[in-house]
Kinemage of the C-alpha trace (Angstrom):
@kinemage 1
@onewidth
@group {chain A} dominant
@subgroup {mainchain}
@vectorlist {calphas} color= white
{ca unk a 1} P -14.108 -37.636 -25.655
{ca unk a 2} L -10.415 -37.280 -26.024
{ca unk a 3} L -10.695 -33.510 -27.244
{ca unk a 4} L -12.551 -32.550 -24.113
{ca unk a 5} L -10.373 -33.993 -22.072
{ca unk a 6} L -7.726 -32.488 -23.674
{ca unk a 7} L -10.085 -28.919 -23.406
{ca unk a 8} L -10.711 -29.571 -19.831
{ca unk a 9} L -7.220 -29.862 -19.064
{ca unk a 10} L -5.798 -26.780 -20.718
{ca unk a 11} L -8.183 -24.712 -18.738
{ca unk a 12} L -7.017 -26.276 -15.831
{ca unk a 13} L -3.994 -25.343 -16.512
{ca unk a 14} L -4.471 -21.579 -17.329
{ca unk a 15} L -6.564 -21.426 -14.172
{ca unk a 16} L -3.989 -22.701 -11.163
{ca unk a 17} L -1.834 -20.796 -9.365
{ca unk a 18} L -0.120 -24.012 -8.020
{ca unk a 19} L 2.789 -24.558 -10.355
{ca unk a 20} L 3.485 -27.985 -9.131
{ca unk a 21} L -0.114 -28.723 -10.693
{ca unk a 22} L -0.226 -27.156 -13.156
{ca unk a 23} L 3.166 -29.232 -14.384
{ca unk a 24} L 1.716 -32.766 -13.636
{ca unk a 25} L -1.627 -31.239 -15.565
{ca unk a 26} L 0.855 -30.589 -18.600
{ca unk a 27} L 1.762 -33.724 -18.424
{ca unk a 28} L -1.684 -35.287 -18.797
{ca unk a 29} L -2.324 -32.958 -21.452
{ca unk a 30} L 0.456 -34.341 -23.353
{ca unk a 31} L -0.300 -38.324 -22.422
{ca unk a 32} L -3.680 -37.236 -23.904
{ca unk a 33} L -2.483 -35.770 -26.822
{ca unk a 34} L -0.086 -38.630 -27.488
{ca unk a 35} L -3.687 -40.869 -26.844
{ca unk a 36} L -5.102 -38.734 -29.494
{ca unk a 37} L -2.473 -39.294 -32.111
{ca unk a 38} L -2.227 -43.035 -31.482
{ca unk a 39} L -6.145 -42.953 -32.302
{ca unk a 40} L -5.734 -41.222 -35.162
{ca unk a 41} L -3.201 -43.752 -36.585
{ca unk a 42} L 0.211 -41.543 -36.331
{ca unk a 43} L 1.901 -43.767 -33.870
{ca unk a 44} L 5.268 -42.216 -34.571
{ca unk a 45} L 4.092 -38.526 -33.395
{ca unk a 46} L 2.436 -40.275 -30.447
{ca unk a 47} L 5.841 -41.981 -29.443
{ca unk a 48} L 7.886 -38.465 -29.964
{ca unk a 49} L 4.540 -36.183 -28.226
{ca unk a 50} L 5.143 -38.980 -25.103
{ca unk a 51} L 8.683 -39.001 -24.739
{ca unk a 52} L 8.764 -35.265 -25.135
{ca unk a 53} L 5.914 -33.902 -24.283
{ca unk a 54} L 4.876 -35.774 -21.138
{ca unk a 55} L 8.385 -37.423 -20.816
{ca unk a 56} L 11.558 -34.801 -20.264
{ca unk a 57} L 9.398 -31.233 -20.799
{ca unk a 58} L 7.532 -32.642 -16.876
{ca unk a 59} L 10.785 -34.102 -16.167
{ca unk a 60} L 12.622 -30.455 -17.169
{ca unk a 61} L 9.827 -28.664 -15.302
{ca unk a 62} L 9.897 -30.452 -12.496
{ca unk a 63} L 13.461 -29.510 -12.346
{ca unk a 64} L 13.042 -25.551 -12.315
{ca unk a 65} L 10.057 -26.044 -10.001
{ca unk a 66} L 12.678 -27.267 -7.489
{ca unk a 67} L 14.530 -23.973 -8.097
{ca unk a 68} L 11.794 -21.542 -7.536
{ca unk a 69} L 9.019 -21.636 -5.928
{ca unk a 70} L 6.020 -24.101 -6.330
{ca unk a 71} L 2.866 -20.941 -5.918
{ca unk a 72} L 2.504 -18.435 -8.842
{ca unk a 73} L 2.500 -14.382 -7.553
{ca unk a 74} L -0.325 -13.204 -6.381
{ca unk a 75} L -0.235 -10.213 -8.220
{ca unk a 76} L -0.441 -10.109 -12.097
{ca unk a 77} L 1.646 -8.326 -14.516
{ca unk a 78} L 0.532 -5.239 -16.165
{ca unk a 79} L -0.043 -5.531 -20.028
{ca unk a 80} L 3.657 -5.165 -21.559
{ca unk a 81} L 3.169 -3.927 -25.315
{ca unk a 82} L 6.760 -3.964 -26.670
{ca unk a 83} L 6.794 -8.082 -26.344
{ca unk a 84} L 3.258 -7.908 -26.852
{ca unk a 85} L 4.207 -6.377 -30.575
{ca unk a 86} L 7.050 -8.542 -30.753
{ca unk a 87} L 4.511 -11.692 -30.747
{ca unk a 88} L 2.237 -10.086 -33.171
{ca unk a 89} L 4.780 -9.031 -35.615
{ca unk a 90} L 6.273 -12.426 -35.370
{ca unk a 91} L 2.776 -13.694 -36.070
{ca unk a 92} L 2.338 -11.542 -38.632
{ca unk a 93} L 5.546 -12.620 -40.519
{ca unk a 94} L 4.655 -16.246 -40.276
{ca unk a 95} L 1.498 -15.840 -41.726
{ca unk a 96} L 2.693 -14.121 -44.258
{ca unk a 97} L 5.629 -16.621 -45.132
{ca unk a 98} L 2.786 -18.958 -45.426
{ca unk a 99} L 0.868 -17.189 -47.966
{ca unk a 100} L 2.874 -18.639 -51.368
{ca unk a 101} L 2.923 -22.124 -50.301
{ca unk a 102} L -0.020 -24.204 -51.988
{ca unk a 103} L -3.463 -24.798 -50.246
{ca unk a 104} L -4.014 -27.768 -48.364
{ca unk a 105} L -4.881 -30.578 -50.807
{ca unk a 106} L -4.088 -28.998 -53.304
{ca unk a 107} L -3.507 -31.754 -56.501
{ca unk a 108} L -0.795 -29.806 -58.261
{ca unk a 109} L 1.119 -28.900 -55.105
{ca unk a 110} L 4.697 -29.844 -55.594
{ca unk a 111} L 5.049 -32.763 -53.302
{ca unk a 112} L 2.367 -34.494 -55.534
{ca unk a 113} L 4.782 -35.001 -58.085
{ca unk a 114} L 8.066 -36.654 -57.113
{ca unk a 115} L 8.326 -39.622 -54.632
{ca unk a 116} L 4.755 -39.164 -52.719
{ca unk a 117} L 2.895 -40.863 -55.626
{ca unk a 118} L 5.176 -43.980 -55.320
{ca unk a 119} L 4.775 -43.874 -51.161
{ca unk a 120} L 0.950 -44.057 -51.527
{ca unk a 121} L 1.266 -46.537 -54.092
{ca unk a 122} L 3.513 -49.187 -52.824
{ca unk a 123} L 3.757 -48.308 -48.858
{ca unk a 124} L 0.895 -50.279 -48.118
{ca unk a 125} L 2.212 -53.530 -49.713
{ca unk a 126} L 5.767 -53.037 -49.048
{ca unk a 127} L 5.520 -52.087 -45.348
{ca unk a 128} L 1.656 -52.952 -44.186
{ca unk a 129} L 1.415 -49.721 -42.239
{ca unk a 130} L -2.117 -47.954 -42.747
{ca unk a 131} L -0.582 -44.398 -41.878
{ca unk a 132} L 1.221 -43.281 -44.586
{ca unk a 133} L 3.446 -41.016 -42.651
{ca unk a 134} L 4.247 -43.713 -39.696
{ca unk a 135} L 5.361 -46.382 -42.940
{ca unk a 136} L 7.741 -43.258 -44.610
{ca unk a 137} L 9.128 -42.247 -41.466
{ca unk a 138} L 9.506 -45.814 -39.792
{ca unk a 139} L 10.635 -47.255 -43.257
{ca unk a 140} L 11.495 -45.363 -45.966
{ca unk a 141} L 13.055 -42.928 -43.687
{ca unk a 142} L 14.140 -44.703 -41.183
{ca unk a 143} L 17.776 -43.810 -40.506
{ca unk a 144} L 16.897 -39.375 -40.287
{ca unk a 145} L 14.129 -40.958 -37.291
{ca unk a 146} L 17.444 -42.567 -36.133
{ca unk a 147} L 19.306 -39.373 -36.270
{ca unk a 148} L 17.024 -37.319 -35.383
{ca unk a 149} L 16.223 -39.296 -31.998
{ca unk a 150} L 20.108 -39.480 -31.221
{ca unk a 151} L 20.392 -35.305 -31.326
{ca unk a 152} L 17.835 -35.251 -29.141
{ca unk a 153} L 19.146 -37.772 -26.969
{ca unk a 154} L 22.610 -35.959 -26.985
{ca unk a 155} L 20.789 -32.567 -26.414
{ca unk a 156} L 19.153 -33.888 -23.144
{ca unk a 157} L 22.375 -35.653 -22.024
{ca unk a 158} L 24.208 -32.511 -22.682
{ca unk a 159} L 21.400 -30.632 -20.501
{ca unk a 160} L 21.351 -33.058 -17.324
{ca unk a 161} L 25.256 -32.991 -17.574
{ca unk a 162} L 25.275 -28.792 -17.550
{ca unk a 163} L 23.024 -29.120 -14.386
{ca unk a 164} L 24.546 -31.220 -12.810
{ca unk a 165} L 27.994 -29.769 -13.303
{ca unk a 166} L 29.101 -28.290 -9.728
{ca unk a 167} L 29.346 -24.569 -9.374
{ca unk a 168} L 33.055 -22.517 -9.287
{ca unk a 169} L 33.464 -20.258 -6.157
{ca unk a 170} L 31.523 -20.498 -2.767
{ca unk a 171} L 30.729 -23.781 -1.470
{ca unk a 172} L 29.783 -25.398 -5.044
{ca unk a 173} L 33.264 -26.316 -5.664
{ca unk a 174} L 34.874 -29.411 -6.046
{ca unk a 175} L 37.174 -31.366 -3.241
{ca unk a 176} L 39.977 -31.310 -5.669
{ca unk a 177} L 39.711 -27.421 -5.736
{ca unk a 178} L 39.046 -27.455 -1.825
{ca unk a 179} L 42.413 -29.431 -1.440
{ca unk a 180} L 44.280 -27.204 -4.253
{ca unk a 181} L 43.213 -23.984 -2.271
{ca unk a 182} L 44.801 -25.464 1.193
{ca unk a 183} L 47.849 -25.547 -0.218
């Protein structure tokens, strides 16, 4: 049910010319995916897809919408092929990065060998987790989660302070550099 909804919704969102829409739409489609992930047992991903994802990318959106304008042009752009080869040689590269790394499931695969077997061993006694990677990144690695939530936090402070930040020149200056230029 989930994955249909989650189907549904990206079409809807390729398919409106309403901007404003098709941002609150993105935003469903990440509160679903964020459903979808709790479901499947990785509550940690579902906390980071629905702070992100539905939380600050609508909030960011919503932002630039209010700069520009809320309809989409009516008239579509042509078909660009330098970016166009840009994408596909970019594609191309990471595809071909991937091709050395061991297949999925693979039993001698590297990160079989060192600390994994001990996490699947002991996690579920020593935290009582059932998802192996919500116990390792809750637990086990619980101060980079720490870390990594405060540089995001700092990045989005640091954002919201740069837009709020008045503008030099014109009429987005400050009253301190009104009253400096009077006198």
């Amino acid at each position: 049910m989930l994955f249909t909804l989650l189907a549904t919704t990206a079409i809807g969102v390729m398919c409106l010319d309403d901007l404003f829409a098709a941002v609150m739409l993105s935003g469903i489609f990440s509160l679903l995916s964020a459903s979808l992930f709790v479901v499947m047992d990785a509550v940690d991903v579902a906390f980071t897809e629905a702070a992100v994802g539905a939380g600050i990318a609508t909030i960011l959106m919503l932002g630039s919408l209010n700069l520009t304008s809320t309809r989409e042009r009516g008239t579509r752009p042509t078909f660009q092929w330098i970016p166009f080869t840009v994408v596909l040689l970019t594609g191309a590269a990471l595809v071909f990065g991937t091709l050395d790394m061991p297949h999925y499931g693979d039993p001698d695969a590297p990160i079989h060998h060192h600390v994994a077997p001990r996490y699947i061993e002991d996690s579920p006694h020593e935290i009582g987790v059932p998802n192996m990677v919500t116990s390792v990144l809750a637990s086990y690695r619980g101060f980079d989660t720490l870390g990594e939530t405060t540089v995001i936090f700092t990045a989005a402070v640091g954002v919201l302070l740069l837009m709020g930040m008045p503008r030099r020149g014109g009429n987005g200056g400050t009253q301190a550099d009104d009253e400096e230029s009077k006198s």
